[in-house]
Predicted model as a PDB file, atoms N, CA, C, CB and O in Angstrom, pLDDT in the B-factor column:
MODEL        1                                                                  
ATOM      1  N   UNK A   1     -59.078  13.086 -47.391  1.00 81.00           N  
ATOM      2  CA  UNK A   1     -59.906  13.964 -46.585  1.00 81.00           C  
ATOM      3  C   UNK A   1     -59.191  14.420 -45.320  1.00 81.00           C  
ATOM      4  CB  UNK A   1     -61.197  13.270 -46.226  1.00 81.00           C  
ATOM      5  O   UNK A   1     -59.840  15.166 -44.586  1.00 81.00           O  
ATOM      6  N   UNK A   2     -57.975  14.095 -44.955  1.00 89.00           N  
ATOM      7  CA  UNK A   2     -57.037  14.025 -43.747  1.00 89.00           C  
ATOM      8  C   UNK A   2     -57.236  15.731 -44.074  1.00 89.00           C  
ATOM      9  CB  UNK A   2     -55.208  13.024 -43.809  1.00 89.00           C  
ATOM     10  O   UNK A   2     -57.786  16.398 -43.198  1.00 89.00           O  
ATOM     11  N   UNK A   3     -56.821  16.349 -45.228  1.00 85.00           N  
ATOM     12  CA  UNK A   3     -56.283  17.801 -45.572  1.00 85.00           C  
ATOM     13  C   UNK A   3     -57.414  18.879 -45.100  1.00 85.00           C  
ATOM     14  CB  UNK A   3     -55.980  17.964 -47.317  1.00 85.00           C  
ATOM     15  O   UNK A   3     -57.342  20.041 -44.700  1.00 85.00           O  
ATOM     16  N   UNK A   4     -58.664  17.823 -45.363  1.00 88.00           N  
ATOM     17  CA  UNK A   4     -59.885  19.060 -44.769  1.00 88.00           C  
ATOM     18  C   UNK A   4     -60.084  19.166 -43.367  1.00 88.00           C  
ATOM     19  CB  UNK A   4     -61.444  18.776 -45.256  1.00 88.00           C  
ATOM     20  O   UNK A   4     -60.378  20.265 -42.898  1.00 88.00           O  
ATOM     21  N   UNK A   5     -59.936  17.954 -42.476  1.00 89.00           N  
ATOM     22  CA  UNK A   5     -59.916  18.194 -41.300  1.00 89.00           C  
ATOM     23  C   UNK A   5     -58.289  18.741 -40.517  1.00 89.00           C  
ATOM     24  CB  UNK A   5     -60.519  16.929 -40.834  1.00 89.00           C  
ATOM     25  O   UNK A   5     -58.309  19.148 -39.355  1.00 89.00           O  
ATOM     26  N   UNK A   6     -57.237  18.693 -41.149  1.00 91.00           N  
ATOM     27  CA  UNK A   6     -56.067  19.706 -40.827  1.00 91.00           C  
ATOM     28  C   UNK A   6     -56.681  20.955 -40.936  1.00 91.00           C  
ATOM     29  CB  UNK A   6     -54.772  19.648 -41.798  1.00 91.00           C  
ATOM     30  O   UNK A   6     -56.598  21.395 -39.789  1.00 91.00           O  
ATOM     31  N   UNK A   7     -57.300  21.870 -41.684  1.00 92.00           N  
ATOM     32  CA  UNK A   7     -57.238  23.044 -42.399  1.00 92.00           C  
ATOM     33  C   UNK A   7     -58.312  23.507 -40.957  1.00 92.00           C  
ATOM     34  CB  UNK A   7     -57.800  23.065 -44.336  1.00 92.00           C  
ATOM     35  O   UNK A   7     -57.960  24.427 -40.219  1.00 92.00           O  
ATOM     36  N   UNK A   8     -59.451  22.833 -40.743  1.00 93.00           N  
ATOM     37  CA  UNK A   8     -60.368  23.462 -40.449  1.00 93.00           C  
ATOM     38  C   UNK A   8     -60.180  24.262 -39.205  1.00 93.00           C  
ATOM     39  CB  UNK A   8     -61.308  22.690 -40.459  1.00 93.00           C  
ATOM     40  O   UNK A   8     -60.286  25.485 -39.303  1.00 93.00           O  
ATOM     41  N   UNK A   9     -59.968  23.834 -38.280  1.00 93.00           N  
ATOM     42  CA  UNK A   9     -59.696  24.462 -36.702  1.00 93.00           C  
ATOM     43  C   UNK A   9     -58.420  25.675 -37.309  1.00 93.00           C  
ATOM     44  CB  UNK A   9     -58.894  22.894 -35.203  1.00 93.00           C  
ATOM     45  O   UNK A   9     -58.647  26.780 -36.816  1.00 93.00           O  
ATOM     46  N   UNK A  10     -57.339  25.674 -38.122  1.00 94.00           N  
ATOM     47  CA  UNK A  10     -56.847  26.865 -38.295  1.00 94.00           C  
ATOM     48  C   UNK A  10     -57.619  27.847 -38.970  1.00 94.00           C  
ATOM     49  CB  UNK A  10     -55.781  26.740 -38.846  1.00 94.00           C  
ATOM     50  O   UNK A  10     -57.225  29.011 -39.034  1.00 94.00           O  
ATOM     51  N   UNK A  11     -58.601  27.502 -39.439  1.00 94.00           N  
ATOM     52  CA  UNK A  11     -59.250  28.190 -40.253  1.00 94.00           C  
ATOM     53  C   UNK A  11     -60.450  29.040 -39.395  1.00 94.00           C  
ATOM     54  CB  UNK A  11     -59.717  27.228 -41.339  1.00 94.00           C  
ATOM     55  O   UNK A  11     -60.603  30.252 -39.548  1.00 94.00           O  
ATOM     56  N   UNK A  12     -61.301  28.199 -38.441  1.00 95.00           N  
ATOM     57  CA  UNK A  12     -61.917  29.082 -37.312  1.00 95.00           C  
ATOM     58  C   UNK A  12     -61.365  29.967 -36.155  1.00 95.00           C  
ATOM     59  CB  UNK A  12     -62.579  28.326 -36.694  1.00 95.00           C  
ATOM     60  O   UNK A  12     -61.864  30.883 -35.501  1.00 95.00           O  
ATOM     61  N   UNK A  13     -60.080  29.321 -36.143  1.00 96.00           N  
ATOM     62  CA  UNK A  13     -59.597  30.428 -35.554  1.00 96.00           C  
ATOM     63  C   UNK A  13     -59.091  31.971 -36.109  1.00 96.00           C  
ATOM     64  CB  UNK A  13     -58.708  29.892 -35.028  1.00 96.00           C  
ATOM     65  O   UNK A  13     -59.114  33.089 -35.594  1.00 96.00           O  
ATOM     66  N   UNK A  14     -58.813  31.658 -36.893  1.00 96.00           N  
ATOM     67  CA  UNK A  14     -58.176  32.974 -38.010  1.00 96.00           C  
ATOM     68  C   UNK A  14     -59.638  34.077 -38.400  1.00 96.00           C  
ATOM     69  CB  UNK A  14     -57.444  32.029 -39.965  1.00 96.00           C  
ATOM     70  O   UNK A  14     -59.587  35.307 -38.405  1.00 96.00           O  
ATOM     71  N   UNK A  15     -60.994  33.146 -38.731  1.00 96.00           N  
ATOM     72  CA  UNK A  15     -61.827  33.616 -38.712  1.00 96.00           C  
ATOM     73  C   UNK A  15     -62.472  34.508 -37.042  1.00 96.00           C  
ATOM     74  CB  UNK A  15     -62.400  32.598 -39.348  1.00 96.00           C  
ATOM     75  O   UNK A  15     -63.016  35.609 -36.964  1.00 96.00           O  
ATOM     76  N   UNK A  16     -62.260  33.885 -36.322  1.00 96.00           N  
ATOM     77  CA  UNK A  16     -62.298  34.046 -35.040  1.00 96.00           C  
ATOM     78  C   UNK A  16     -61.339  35.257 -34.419  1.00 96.00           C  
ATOM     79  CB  UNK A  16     -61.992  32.752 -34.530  1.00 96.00           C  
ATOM     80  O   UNK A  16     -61.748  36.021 -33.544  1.00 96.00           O  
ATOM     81  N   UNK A  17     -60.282  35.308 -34.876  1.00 97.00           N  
ATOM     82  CA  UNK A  17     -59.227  36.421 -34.288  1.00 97.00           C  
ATOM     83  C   UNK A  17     -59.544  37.447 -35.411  1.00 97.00           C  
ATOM     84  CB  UNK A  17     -57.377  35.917 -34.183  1.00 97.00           C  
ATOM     85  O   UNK A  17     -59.042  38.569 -35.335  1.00 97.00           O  
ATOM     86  N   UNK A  18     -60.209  37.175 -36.263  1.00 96.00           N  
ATOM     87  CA  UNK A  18     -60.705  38.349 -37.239  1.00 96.00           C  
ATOM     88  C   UNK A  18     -61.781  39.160 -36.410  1.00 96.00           C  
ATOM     89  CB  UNK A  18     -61.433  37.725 -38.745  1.00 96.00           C  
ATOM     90  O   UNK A  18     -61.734  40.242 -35.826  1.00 96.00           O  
ATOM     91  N   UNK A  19     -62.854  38.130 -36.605  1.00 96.00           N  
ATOM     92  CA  UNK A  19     -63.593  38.805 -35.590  1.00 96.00           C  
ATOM     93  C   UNK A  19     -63.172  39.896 -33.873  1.00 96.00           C  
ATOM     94  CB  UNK A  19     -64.269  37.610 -35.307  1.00 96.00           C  
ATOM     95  O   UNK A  19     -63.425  40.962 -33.312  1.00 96.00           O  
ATOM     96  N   UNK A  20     -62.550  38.881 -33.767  1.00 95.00           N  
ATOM     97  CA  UNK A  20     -62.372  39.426 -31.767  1.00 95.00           C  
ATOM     98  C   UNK A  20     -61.269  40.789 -32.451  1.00 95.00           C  
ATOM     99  CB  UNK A  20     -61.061  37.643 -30.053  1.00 95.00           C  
ATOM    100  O   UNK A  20     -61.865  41.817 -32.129  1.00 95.00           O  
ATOM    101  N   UNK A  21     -60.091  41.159 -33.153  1.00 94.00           N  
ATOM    102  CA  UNK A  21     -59.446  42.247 -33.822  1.00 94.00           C  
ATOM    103  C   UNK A  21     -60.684  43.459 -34.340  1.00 94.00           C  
ATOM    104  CB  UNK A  21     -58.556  41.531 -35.162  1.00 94.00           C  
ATOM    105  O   UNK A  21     -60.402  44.658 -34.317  1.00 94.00           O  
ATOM    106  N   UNK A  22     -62.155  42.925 -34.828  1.00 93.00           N  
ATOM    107  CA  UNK A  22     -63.004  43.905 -35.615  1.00 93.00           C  
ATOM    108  C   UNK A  22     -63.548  44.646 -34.176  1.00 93.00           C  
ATOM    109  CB  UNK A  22     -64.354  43.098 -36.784  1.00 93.00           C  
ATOM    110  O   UNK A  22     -63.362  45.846 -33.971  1.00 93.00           O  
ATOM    111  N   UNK A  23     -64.275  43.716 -33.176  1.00 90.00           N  
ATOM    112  CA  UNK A  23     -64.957  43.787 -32.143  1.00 90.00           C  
ATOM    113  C   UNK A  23     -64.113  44.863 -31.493  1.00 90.00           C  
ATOM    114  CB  UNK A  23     -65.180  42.479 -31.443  1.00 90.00           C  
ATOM    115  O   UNK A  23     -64.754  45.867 -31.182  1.00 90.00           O  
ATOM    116  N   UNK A  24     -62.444  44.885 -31.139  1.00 86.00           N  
ATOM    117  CA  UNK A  24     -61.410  45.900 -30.430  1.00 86.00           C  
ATOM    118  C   UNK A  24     -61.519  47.103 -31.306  1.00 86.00           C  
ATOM    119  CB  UNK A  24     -59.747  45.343 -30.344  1.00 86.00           C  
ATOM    120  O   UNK A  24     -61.651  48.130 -30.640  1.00 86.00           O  
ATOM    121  N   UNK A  25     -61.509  47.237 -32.228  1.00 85.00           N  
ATOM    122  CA  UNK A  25     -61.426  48.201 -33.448  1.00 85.00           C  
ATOM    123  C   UNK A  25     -62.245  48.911 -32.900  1.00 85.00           C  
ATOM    124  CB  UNK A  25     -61.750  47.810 -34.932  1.00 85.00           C  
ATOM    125  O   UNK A  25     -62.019  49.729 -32.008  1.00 85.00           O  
ATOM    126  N   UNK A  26     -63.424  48.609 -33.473  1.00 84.00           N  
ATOM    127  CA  UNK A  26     -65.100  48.877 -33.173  1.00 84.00           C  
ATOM    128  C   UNK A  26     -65.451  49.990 -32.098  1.00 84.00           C  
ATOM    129  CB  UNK A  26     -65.836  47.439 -32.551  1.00 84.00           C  
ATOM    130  O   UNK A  26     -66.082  51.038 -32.239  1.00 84.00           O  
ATOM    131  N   UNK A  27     -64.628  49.239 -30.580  1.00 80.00           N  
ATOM    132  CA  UNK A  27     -64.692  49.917 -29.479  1.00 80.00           C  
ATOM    133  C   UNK A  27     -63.916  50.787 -29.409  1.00 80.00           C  
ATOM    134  CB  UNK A  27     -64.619  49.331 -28.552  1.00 80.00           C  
ATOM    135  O   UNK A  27     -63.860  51.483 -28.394  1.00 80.00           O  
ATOM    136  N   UNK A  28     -63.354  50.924 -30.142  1.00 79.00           N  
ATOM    137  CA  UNK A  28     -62.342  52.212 -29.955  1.00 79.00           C  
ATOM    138  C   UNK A  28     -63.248  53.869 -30.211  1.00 79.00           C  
ATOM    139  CB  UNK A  28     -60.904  51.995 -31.369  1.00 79.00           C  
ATOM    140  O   UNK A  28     -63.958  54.319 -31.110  1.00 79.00           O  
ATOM    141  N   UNK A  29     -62.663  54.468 -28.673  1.00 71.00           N  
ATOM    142  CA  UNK A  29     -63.501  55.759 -29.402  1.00 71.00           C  
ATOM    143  C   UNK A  29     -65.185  55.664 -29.315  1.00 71.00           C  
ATOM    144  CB  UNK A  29     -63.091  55.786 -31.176  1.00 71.00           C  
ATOM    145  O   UNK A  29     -65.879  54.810 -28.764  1.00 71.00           O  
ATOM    146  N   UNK A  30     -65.549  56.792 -30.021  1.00 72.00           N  
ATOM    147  CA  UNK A  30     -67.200  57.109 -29.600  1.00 72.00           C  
ATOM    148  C   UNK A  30     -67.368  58.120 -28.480  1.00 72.00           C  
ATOM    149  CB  UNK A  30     -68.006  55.705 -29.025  1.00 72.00           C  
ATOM    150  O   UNK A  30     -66.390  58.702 -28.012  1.00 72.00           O  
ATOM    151  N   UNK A  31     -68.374  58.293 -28.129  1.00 71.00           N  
ATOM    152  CA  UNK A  31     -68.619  58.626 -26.768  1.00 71.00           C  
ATOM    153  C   UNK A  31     -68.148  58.231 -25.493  1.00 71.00           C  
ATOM    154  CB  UNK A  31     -69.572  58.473 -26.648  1.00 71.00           C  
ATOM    155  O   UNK A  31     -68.416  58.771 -24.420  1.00 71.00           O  
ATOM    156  N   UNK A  32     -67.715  57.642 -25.613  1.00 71.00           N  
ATOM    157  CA  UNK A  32     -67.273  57.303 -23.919  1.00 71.00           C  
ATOM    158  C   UNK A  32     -65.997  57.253 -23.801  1.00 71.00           C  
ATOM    159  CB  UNK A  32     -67.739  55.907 -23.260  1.00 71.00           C  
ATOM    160  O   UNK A  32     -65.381  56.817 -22.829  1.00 71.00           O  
ATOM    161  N   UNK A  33     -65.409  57.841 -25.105  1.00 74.00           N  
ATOM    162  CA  UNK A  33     -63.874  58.063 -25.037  1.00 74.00           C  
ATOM    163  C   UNK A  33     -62.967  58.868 -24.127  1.00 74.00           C  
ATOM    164  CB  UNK A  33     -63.578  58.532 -26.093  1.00 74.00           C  
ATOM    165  O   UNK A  33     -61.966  58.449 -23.546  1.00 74.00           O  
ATOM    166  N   UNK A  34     -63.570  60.315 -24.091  1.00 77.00           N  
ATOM    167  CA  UNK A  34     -63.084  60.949 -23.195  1.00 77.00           C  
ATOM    168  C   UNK A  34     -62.956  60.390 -21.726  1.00 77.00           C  
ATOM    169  CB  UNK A  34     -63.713  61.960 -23.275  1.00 77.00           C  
ATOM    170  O   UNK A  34     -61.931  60.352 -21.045  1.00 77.00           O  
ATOM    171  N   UNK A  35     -64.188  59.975 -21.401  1.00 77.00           N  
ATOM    172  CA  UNK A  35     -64.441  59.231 -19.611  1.00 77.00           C  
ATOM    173  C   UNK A  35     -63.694  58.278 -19.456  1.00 77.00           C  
ATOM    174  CB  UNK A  35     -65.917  58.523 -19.142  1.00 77.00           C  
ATOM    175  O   UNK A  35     -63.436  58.134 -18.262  1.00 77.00           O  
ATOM    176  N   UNK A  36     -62.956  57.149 -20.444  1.00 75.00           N  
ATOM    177  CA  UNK A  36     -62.047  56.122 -20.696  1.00 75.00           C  
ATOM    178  C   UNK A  36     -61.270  56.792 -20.537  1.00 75.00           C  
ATOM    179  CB  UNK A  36     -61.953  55.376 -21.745  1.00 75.00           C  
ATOM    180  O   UNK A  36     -60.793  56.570 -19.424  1.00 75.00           O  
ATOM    181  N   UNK A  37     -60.507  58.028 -21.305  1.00 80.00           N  
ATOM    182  CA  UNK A  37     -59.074  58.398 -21.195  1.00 80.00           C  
ATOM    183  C   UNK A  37     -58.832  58.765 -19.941  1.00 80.00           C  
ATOM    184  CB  UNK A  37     -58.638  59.442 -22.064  1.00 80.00           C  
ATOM    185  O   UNK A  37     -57.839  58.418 -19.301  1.00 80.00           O  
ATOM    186  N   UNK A  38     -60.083  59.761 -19.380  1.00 83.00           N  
ATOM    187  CA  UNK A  38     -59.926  60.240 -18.296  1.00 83.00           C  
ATOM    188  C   UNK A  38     -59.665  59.246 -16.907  1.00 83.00           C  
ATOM    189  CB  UNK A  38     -60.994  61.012 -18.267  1.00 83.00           C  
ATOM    190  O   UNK A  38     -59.052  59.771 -15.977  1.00 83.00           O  
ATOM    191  N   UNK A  39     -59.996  58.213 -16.801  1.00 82.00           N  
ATOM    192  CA  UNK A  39     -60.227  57.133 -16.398  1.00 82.00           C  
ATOM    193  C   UNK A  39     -58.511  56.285 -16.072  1.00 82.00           C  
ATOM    194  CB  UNK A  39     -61.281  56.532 -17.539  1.00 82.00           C  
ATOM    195  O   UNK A  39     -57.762  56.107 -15.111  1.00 82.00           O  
ATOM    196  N   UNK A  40     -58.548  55.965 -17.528  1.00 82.00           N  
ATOM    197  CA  UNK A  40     -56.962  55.794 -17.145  1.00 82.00           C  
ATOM    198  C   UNK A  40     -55.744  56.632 -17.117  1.00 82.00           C  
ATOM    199  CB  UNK A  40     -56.529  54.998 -17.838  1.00 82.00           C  
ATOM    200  O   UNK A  40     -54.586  56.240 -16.974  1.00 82.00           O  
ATOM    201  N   UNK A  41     -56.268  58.110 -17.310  1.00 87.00           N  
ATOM    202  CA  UNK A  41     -55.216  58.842 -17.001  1.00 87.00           C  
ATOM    203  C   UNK A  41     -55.036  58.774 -15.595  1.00 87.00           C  
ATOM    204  CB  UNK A  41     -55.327  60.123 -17.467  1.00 87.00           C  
ATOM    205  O   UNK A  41     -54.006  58.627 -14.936  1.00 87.00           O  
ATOM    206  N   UNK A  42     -56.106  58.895 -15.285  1.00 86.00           N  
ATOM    207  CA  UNK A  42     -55.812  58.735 -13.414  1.00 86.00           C  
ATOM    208  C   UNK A  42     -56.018  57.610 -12.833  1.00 86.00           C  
ATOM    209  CB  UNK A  42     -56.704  59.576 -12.452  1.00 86.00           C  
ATOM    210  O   UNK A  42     -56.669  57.558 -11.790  1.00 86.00           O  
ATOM    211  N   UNK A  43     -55.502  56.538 -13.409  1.00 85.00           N  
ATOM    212  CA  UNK A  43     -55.162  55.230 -12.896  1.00 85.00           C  
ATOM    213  C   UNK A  43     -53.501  55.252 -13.047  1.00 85.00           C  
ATOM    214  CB  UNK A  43     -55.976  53.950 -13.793  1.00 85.00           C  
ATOM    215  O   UNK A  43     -52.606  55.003 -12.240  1.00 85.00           O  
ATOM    216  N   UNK A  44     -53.495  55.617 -14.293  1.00 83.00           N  
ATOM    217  CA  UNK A  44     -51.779  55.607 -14.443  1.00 83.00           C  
ATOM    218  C   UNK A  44     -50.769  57.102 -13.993  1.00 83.00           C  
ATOM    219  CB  UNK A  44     -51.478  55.330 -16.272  1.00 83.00           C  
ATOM    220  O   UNK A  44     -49.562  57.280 -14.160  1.00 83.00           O  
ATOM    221  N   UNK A  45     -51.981  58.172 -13.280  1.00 81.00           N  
ATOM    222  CA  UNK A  45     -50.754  59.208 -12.260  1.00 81.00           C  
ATOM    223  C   UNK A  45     -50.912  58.719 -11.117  1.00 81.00           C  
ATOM    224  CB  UNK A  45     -50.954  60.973 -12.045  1.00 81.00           C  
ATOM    225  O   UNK A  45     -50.093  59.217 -10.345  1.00 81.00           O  
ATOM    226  N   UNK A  46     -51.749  57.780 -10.496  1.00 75.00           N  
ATOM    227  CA  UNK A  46     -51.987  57.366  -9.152  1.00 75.00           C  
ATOM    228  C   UNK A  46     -50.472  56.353  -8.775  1.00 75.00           C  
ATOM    229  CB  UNK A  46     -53.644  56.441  -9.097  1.00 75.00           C  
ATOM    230  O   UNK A  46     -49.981  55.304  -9.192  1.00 75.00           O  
ATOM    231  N   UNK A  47     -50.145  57.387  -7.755  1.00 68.00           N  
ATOM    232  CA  UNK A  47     -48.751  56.522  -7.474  1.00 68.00           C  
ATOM    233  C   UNK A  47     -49.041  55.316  -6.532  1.00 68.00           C  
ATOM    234  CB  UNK A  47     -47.526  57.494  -6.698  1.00 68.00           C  
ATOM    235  O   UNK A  47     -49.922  55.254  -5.675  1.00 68.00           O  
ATOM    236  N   UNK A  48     -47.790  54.030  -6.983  1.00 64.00           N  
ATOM    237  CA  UNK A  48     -47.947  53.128  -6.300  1.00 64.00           C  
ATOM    238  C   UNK A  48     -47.688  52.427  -5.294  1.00 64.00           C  
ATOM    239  CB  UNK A  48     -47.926  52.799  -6.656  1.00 64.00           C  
ATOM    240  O   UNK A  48     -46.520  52.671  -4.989  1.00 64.00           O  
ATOM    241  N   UNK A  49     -48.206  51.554  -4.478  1.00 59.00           N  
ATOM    242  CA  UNK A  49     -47.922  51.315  -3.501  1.00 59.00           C  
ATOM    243  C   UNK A  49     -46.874  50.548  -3.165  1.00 59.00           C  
ATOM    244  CB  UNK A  49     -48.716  51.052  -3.147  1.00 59.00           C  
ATOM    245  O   UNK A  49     -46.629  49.514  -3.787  1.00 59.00           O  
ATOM    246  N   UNK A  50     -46.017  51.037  -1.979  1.00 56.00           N  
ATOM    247  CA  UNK A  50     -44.319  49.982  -2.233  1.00 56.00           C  
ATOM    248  C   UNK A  50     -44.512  49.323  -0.430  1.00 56.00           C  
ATOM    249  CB  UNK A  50     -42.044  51.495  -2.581  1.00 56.00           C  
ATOM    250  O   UNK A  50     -43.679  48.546   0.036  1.00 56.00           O  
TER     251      UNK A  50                                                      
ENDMDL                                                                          
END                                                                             
């Protein structure tokens, strides 16, 4: 029974990074895409401070 408790914790995690990978997917896009791009477009022309 050593083999079932090895397996398991790799196994919720894999299930787990499945999930949290679907959840990023998911958010991608929709409606609020444009206001996001727009968003970090002008986070990333905002020059920085030296």
């Amino acid at each position: 029974m050593e083999y079932v408790s090895a397996i398991v914790p790799p196994l919720f995690m894999a299930i787990g990074f499945a999930f949290l990978v679907r959840a990023i997917v998911r958010s991608q896009g929709g409606a609020q895409k444009s206001k996001e791009d727009a968003a970090a477009e002008a986070m990333a022309a905002r020059p920085t401070a030296e």
